[in-house]
N, C-alpha and C positions, 0 to 999 in steps of 0.2 A: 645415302639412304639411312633410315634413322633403324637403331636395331630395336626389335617388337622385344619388349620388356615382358609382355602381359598375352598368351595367348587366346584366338579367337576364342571364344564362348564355347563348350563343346557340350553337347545335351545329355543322355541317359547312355547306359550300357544296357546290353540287354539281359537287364536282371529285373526281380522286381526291388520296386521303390516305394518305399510307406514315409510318409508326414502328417501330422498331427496338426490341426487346423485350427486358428483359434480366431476368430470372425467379429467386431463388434461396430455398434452405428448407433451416433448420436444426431436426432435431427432436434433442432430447437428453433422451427418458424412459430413463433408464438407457444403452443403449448410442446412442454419439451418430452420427447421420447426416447426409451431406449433399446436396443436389441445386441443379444449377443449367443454366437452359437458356438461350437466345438464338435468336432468330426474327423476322422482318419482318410485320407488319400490311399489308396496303390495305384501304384502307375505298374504297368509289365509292358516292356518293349519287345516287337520283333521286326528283326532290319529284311524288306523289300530289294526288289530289284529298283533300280533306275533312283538310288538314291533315297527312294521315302522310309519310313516306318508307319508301323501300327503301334499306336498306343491301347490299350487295355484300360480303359478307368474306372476303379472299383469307389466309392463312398461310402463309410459306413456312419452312422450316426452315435456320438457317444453317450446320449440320453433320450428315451423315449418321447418325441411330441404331446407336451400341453393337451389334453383330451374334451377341455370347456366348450371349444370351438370346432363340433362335428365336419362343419365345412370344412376350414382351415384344416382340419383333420385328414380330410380326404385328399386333399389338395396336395398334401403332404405325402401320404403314400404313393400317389400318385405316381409324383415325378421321383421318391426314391425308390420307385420299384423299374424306371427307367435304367438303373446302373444294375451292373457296368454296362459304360460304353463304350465303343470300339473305333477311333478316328482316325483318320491316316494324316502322318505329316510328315514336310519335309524335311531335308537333311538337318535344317539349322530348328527346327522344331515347330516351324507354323503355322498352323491349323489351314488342313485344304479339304476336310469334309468326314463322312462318316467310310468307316471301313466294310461292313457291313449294314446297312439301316437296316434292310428287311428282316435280318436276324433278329438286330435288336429291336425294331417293332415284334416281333414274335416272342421274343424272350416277357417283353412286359405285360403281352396279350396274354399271356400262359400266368407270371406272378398276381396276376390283378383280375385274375377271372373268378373266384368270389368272394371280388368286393360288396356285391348286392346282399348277399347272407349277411354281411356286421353292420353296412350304411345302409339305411333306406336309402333311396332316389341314387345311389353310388350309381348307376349305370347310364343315368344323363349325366354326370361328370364326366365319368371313364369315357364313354362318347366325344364331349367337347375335347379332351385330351388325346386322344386317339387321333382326334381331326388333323390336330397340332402336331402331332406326331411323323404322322404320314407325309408330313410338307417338311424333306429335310433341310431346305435351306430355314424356312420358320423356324423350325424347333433346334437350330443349333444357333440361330441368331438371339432365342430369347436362354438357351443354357448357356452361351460363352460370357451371358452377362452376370456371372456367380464371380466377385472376382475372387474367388481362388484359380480359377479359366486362367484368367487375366495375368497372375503370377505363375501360374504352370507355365504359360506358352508363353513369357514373356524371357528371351535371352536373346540380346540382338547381336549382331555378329562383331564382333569389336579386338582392333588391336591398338598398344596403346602405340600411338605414334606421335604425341606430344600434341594431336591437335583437337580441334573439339569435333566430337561425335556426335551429333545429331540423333535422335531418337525419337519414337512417339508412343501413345500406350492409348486404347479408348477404354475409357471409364463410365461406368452405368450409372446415374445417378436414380436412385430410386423412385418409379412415378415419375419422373420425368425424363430420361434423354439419355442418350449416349453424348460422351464428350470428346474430343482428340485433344491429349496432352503434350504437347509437343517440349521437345527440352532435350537438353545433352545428358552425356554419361563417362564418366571417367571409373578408370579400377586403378588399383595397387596389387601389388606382388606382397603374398604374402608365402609365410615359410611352408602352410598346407596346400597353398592351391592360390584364389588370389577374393579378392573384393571389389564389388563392383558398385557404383552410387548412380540413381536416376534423379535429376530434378527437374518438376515444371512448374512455372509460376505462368499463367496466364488470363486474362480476361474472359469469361465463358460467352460463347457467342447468342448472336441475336435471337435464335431460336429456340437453347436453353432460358435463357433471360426470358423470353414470350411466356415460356408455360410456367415459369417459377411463378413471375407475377400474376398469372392467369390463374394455376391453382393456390397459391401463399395470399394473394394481394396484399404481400408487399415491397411497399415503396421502398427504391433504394436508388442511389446514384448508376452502381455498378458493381456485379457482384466477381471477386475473386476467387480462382482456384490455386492451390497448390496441392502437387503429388510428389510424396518421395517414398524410390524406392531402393533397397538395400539388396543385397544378393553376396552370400557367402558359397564360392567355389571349391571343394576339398578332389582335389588334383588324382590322388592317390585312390579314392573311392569312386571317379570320375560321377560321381551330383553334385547338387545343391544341398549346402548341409543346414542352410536359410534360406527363407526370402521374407522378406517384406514391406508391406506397402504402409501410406499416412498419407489419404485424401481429405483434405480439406475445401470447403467451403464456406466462403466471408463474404460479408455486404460492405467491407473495407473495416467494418469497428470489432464486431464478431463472430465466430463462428458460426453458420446456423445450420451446417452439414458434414460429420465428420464419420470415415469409415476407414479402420485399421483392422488388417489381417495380416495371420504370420505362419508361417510353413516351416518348421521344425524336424 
């Protein structure tokens, strides 16, 4: 038996836990765009019986939303008046649903109740959003798709035993798709704790390709992804003292969809 150099992956203690979030996305299908955002995490764990926890997740924003776009405005308060949220996961960290929903549909029902006094028409939003709300598999399939989600819940169970690990990660492509990245992951031993590297190169399947071309029109032989993701473990502190990601998207010559975030 090969002796394990690099212990399994192990998640939070239950303390709280702050990262500083730094978010940006280049799309360049014809006309090129850019976005970039920054924003604080807390995570606060409390360990369950039969193995799960409760994560706590707090977000706070580190500069006020753009005020041009009333809509987009509202849209905005919207879903940051949903936080914190409260989800339960398993031992190794996997998202299995909300901890309490009805609470936290009541908590946002109480922060957003006058939004009609600052927006007009705020109360047919707060409406459609409500709707969204109440349907908790809906509304945690469209919020896991933030990838900061994606790097919080992402530590797969791994020890190093000299052979390839397999792994997968699903990634949101904006307006269009979710994607499964499939790929291996290797770590090293280091003197704080250890590093961990994810990579996937793969072909995006037939039904991302359908809607690229359907909403972009265009033409391309066949478009590539690549994702890598970095992970720095501090042993002593038992976190993550990094993470982060670099999604790409190629039509094989250039990039035409690129989104890196980093957890600090």
């Amino acid at each position: 038996m090969v002796e394990t150099r690099v212990k399994p992956f192990q998640k939070y203690t239950s303390e709280t836990h702050q990262y500083q979030v730094e978010n940006a996305l280049e799309i360049q299908f014809g006309e090129a765009k850019g976005f970039y955002s920054s924003f604080k995490i807390t995570l606060q764990e409390k360990v369950n019986e039969h193995h799960t926890k409760n994560w706590e997740i707090e977000k706070m924003e580190d500069s006020p939303f753009p005020s041009e776009n009333k809509f987009m405005e509202i849209l905005h308060v919207l879903e940051q008046s949903s936080y914190p949220v409260e989800i339960k996961v398993d031992e190794k960290g996997s998202f299995l649903g909300a901890a309490d929903h009805q609470k936290n549909i009541e908590d946002w029902k109480f922060k957003t109740a006058g939004l009609q006094e600052k927006y007009q028409n705020a109360d047919v939003f707060r409406n459609q959003y409500l709707t969204t709300f109440e349907d908790e598999a809906v509304f945690y399939k469209n919020k896991l798709k933030e990838p900061f989600w994606n790097l919080l819940l992402f530590a797969p169970y791994y020890v190093d035993n000299g052979e390839r690990n397999d792994e997968s990660i699903v990634w949101n492509i904006k307006g269009i798709g979710d994607v499964e990245c499939t790929g291996i992951i290797i770590a090293k031993q280091r003197e704080y704790g250890f590093e961990a590297f994810f990579t996937s190169e793969i072909k995006v399947p037939v039904h991302i390709k359908e809607e690229l071309d359907k909403k972009y029109l265009y033409q391309t032989g066949s478009y590539q992804v690549k994702l890598n993701i970095q992970m720095e473990y501090n042993s002593r502190k038992k976190q993550y003292s990094k993470k982060s990601a670099d999604f790409i998207l190629s039509d094989g010559e250039k990039t035409v969809y690129r989104e890196t975030i980093t957890m600090t």
